[in-house]
C-alpha positions in Angstrom: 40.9 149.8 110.0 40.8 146.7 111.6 37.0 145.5 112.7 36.0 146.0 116.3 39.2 148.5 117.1 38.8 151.8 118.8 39.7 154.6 116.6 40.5 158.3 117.7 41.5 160.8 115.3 42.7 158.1 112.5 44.8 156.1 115.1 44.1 152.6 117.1 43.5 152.5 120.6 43.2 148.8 121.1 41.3 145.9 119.7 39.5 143.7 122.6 40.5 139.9 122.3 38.3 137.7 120.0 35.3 136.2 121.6 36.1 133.0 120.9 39.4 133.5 122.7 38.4 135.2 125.5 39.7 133.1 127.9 42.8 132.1 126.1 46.6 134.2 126.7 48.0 132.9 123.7 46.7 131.9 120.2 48.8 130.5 117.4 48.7 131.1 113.4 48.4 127.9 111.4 50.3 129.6 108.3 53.2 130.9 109.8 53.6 128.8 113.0 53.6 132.3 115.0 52.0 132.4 118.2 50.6 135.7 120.0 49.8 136.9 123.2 46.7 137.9 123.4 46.6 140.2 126.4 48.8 142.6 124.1 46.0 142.8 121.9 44.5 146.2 122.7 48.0 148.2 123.5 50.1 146.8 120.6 49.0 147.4 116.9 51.5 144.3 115.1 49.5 141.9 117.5 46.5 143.2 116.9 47.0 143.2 113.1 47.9 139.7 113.2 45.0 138.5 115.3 42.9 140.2 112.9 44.6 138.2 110.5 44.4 134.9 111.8 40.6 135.1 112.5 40.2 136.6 109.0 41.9 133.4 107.5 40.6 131.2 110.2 43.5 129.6 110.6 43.8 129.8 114.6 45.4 127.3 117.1 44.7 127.4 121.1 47.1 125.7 123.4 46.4 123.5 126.7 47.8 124.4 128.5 47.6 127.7 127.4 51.1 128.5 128.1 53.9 129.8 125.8 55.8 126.4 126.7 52.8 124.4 125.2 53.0 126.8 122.2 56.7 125.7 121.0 56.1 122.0 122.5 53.9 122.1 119.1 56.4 124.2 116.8 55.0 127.4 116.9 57.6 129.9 117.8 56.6 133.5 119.6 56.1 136.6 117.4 58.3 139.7 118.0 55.9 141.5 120.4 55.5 138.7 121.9 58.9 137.5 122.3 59.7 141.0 123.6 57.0 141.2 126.4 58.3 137.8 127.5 61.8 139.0 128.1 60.7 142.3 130.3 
């Protein structure tokens, strides 16, 4: 299970954002040039799997701004969940 999630009955509920990222939307992986929104961290379980993987590697990136604009300005391009809550 992924440390600090919610579980119910074997399944996650959500994973709150990092601490040191409270105040951040977006946060970027240093390994795979992937950047993630961080407000789908506690409602979709591939972000919150990878934001448990970036703080487990420590391999994080913020943005300023702190917009998904900044985040490919520097090469990182959007995961999947976060690619698809940008197009609703």
């Amino acid at each position: 299970m992924i440390p600090g999630a919610v579980a119910c009955a074997g399944t996650l509920l959500g994973m709150p954002k990092p601490t040191r990222f409270e105040e951040h939307k977006y946060l970027g992986d240093k390994r795979t040039q992937r950047v993630y929104d961080l407000d789908l961290v506690d409602s979709d379980d591939r972000v919150a799997a990878a934001v448990d993987a970036i703080m487990a590697a420590e391999s994080f990136a913020a943005f300023a701004p702190d917009t998904l604009a900044e985040a490919r300005n520097r090469g990182y391009r959007p995961g999947r969940a976060t690619r698809e809550a940008a197009a609703e």
